[in-house]
KEFILUM-621734 format. One line per 3 residues: number of its first residue (from 1); their letters; for each residue x, y, z of N, C-alpha, C. Coordinates in steps of 0.02 Angstrom, whole numbers, always signed. Layout:
<recs>
NUM	A	X,Y,Z,X,Y,Z,X,Y,Z ~ ...
</recs>
This chain:
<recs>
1	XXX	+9557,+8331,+2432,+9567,+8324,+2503,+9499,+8306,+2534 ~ +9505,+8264,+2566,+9440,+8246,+2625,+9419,+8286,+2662 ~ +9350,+8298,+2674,+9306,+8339,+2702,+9289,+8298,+2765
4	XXX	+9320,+8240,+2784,+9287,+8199,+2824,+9325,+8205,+2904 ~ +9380,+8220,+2898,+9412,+8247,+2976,+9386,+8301,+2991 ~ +9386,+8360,+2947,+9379,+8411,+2957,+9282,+8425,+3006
7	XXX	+9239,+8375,+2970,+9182,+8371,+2982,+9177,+8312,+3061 ~ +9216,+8293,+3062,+9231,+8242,+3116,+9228,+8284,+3191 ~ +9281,+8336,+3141,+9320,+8384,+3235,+9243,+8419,+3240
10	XXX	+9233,+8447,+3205,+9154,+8480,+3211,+9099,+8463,+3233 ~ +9096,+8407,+3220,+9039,+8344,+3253,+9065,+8367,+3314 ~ +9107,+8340,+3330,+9140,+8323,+3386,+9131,+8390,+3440
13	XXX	+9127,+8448,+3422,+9124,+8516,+3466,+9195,+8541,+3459 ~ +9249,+8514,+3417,+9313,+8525,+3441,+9336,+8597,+3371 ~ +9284,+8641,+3369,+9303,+8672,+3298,+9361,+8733,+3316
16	XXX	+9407,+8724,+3385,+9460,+8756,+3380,+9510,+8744,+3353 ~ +9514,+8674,+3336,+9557,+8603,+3314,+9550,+8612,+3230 ~ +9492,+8607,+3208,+9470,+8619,+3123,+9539,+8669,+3098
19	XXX	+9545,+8716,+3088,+9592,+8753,+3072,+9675,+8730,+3076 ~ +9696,+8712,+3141,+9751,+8667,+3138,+9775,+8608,+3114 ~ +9706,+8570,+3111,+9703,+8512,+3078,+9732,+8496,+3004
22	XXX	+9692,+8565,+2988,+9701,+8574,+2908,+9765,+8602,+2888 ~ +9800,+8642,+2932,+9864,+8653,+2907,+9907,+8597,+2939 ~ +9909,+8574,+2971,+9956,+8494,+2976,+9938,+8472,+2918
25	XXX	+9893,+8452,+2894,+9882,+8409,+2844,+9919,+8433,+2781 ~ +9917,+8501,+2781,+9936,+8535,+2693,+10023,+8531,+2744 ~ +10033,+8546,+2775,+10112,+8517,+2817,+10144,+8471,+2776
28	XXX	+10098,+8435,+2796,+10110,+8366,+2770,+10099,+8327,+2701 ~ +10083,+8384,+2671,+10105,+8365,+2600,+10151,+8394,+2593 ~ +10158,+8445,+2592,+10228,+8493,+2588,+10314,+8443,+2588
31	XXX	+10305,+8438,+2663,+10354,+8391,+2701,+10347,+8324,+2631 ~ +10319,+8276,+2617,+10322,+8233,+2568,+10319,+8266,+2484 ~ +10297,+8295,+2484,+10297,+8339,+2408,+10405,+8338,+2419
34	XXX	+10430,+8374,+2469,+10482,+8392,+2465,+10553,+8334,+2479 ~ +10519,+8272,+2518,+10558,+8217,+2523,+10539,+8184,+2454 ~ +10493,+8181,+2433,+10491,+8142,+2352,+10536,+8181,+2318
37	XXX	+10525,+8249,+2301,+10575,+8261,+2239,+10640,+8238,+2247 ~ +10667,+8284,+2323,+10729,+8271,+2347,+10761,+8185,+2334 ~ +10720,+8141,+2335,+10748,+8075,+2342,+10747,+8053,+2251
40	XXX	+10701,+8097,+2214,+10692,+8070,+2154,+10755,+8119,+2105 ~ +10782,+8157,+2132,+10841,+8211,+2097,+10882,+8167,+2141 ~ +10886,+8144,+2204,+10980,+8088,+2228,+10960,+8036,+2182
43	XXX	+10917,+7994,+2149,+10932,+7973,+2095,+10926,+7974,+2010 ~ +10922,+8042,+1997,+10932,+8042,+1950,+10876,+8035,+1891 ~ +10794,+8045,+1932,+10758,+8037,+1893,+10719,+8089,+1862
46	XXX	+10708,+8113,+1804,+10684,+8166,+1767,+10613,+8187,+1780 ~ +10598,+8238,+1821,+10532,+8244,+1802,+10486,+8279,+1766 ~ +10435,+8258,+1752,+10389,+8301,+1695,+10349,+8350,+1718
49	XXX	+10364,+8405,+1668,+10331,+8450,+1698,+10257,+8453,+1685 ~ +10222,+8399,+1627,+10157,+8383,+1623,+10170,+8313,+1611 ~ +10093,+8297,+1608,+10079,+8236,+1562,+10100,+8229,+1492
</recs>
């Protein structure tokens, strides 16, 4: 993950924002972590549990 928004809001004076920022972001893998599988099990594709 990038250190570079997070250091952005900070620059910026806005370090009430830093903390929220960062959980939208992990949000938002979540939210896509959970539309990928979901769309990759409606068709039928196997996934690995490693390499």
């Amino acid at each position: 993950m990038s250190l570079v928004p997070r250091r952005y809001a900070a620059s910026r004076g806005w370090h009430a924002l830093v903390a929220p920022g960062i959980l939208v972001g992990l949000f938002g893998y979540a939210i896509g972590t959970f539309i990928g599988v979901s769309i990759a099990a409606m068709l039928g594709v196997e996934l690995a549990a490693g390499a």
